[in-house]
C-alpha positions in Angstrom: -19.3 6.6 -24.3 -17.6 7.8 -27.6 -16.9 11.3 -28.1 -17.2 13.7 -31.2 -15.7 16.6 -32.1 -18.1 18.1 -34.1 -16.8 21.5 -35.1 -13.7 19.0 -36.9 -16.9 18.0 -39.1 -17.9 19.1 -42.6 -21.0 21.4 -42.3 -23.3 18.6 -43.8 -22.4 16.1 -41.0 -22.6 18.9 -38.4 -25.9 19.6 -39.3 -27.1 15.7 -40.0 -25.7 15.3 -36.2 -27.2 18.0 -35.2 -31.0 17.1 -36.9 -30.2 13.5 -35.1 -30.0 15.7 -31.7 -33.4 17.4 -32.6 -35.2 14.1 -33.1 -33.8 13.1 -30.2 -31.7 9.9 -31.2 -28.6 11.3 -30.1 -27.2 13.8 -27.4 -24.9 16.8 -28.3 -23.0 18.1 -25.0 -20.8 21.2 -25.2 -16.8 20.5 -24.3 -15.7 20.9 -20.6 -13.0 23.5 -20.7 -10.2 22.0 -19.5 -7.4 23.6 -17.1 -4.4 24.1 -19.3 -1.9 24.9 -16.3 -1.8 22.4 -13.4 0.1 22.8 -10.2 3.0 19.6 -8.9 0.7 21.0 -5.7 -2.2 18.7 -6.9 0.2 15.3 -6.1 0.4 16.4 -2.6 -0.5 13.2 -0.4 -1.4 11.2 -3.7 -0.3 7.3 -2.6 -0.1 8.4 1.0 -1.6 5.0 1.3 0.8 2.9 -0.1 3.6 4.0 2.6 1.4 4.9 5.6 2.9 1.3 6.8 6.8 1.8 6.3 8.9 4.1 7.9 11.7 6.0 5.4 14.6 4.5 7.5 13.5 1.1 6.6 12.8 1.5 3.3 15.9 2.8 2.4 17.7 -0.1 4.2 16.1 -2.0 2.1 16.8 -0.6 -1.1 20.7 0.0 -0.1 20.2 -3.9 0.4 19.0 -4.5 -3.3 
């Protein structure tokens, strides 16, 4: 789905988008606000999956070996 920033728009294609909307041939959604500060918290147990299988002691034989 493509997405428009409107309010970058002139005020005569803002309000042709807009009429558009009214008619109903297209859909206008307001912006989702979007969390400026994120926490390194948030990787906790990301790709858990991908080592649930090897234990650290091997793995690190192995890379000493490479």
């Amino acid at each position: 789905m493509a997405t428009l920033v409107i309010e970058l728009l002139n005020p005569e294609a803002k309000r042709i988008l807009e009429d558009l909307e009214h008619i109903g041939l297209i859909a206008i959604s307001e912006p989702k606000p979007q969390k400026t500060h994120r926490s390194i918290m948030e990787l906790k147990g990301l790709g858990a999956e991908i080592w649930k299988d090897e234990s650290v002691a091997d793995y690190i034989k192995k890379e000493r070996a490479n």
